[in-house]
N, C-alpha and C positions, 0 to 999 in steps of 0.2 A: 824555125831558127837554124835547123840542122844543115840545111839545105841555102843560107841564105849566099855562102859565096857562089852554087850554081847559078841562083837569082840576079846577084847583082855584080857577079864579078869579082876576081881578088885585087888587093889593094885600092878599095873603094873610097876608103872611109880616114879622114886629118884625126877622127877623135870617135871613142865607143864612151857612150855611159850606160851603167849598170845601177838602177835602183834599187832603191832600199826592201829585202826580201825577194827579189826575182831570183837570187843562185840556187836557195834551199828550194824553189820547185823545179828545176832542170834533172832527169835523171842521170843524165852523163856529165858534169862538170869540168871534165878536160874534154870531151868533146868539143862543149862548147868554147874553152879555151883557145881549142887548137883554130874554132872557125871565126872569131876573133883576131887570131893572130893573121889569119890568112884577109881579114877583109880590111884592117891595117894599114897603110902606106908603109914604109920602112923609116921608122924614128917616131912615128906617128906615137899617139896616148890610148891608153883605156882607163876608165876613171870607174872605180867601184864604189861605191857607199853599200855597203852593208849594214846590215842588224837586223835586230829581229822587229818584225811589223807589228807585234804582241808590245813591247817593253815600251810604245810609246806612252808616253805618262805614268810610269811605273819609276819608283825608284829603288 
């Protein structure tokens, strides 16, 4: 993941999605931010859904 603007280049990408519990296992969080922002277009989206993968059917 860390690496992925070496892979594909910077400003690759109209739109990033981020599923539901993928942030809580990254150990750098702005890392991943910052390669994010780098793989981006400028004005482009990143869409995050978060929560926890445990709280499904729990209320």
């Amino acid at each position: 993941m860390y690496d992925a603007v070496d892979v594909l280049g910077p400003a690759a990408f109209d739109f990033v999605y981020t599923g539901v519990g993928a942030l809580c296992w990254l150990p750098d969080v702005t890392r991943w931010a910052r390669v994010v922002a780098d793989l981006l277009r400028p004005g482009r989206r990143l869409f995050i859904r978060e929560g926890s993968p445990h709280a499904v059917g729990t209320r």
